[in-house]
C-alpha positions in Angstrom: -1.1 -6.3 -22.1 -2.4 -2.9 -20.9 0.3 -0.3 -19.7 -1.2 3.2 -18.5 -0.3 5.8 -16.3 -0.9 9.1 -14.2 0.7 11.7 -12.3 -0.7 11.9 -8.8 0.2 15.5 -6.7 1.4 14.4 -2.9 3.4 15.9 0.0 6.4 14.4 -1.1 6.2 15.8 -4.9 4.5 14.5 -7.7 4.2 10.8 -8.4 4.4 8.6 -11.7 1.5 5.5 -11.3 2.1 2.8 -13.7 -0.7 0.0 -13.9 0.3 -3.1 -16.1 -3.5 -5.2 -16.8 -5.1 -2.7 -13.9 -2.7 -4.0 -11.4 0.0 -1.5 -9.8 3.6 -1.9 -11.7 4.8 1.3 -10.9 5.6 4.3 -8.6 7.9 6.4 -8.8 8.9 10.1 -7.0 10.3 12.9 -9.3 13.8 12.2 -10.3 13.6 8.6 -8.9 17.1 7.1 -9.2 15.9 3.7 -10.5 12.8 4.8 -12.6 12.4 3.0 -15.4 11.9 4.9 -19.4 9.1 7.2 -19.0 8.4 5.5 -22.5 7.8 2.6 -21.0 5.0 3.7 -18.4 2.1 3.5 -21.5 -0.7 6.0 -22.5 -1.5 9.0 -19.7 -5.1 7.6 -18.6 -6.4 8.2 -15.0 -9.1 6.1 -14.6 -7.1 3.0 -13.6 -6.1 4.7 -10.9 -8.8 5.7 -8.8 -8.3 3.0 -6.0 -4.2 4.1 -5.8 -5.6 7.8 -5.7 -8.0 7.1 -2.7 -5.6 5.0 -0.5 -2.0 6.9 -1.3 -4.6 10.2 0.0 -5.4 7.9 3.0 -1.9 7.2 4.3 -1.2 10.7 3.4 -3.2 12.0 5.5 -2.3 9.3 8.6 -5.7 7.0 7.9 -4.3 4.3 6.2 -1.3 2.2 7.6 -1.1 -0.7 4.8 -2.0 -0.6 1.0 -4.3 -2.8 -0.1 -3.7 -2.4 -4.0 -3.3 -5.2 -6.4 0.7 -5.4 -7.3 1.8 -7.0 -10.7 5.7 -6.1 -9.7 8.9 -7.3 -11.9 11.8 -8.6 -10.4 14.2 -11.5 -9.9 12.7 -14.1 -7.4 15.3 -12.7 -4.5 14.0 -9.0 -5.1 10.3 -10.7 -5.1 11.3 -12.4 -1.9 12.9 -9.1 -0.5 9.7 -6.9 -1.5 7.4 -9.2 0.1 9.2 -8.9 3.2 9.3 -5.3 3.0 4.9 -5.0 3.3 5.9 -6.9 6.9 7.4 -3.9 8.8 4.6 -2.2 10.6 4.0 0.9 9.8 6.0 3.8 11.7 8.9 1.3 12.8 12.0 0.7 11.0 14.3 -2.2 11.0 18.2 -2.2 9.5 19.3 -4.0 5.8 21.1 -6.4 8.3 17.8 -7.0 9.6 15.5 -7.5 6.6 18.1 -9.9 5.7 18.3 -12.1 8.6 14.3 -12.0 8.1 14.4 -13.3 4.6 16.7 -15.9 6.0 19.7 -14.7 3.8 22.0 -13.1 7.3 25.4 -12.0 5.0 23.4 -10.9 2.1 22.0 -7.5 3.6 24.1 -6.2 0.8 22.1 -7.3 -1.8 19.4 -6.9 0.2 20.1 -3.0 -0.1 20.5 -3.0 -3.8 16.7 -5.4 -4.2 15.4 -3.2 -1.7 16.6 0.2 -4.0 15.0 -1.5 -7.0 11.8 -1.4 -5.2 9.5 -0.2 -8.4 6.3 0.9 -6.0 7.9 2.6 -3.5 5.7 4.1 -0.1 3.1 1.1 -0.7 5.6 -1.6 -0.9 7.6 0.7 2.0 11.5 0.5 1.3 11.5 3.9 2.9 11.4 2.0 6.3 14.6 0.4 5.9 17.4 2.5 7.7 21.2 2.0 8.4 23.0 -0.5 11.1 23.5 2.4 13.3 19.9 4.1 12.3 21.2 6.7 9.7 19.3 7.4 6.7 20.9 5.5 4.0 19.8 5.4 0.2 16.2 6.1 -0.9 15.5 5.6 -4.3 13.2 9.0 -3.9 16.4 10.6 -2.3 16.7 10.8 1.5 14.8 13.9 2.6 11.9 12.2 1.0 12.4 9.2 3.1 12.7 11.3 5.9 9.5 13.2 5.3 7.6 9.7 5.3 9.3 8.4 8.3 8.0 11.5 10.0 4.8 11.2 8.5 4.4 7.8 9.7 5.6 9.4 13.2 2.9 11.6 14.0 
């Protein structure tokens, strides 16, 4: 197994890009509450990372709505199951935890929905950020919240 990784500059600060077998594992904001060891993340080696570089500049820069990256993303099946759902909500709308977890078919859980969703390891492509509070506060980002708001408002424009 191949485990590299990059620092990317973006609005939001820099970003750690973690590829496991070419395949997106990994990305995480500066001082991202649930980052994994940095020891962990592999050899520094941008050339994996050319596709993740053009697209993150794309959405960015308001051009790109979805990712379309190949994910190789670690998790229980209920945080698989909540990630997948998370690449559903359009880009520039937001829905609640209460939501997301009606969606996944789990209504009481939105609890655990919360924590899946804050163990989100590729944050902005798979978009936690767009999951907001029952009455539409800005709850939790793994990033912290004034980066969540920045890519709400981003996604606003």
């Amino acid at each position: 197994m191949s485990v590299n990784h990059t620092v990317l500059e973006s609005p939001v600060g820099p970003l750690t890009v973690v590829a496991r077998d070419g395949a997106l594992a990994g990305l995480y904001l500066e001082r991202h509450r649930h980052q994994p060891d940095p020891a962990t993340f592999g050899d520094r080696d941008d050339r994996p990372f050319t596709e993740v570089k053009r697209q993150l500049g794309e959405y960015f820069a308001g051009e790109r709505t979805e990712f379309d990256l190949p994910l190789a993303l670690r998790g229980t099946p209920f945080q698989q199951t909540v990630w997948q759902q998370l690449t559903r909500i359009p880009y520039g709308e937001t829905i609640t935890y209460r939501e997301l977890a009606e969606h996944i078919g789990r209504p009481g859980a939105f609890r655990a929905v919360g924590l899946a969703n804050g163990r989100n390891p590729v944050s902005i492509v798979v978009p936690c950020h767009r999951v907001v509070g029952s009455n539409g506060d800005l709850t939790g980002y793994g990033g912290g919240v004034d980066r969540k708001r920045r890519l709400l408002e981003l996604e606003a424009a």
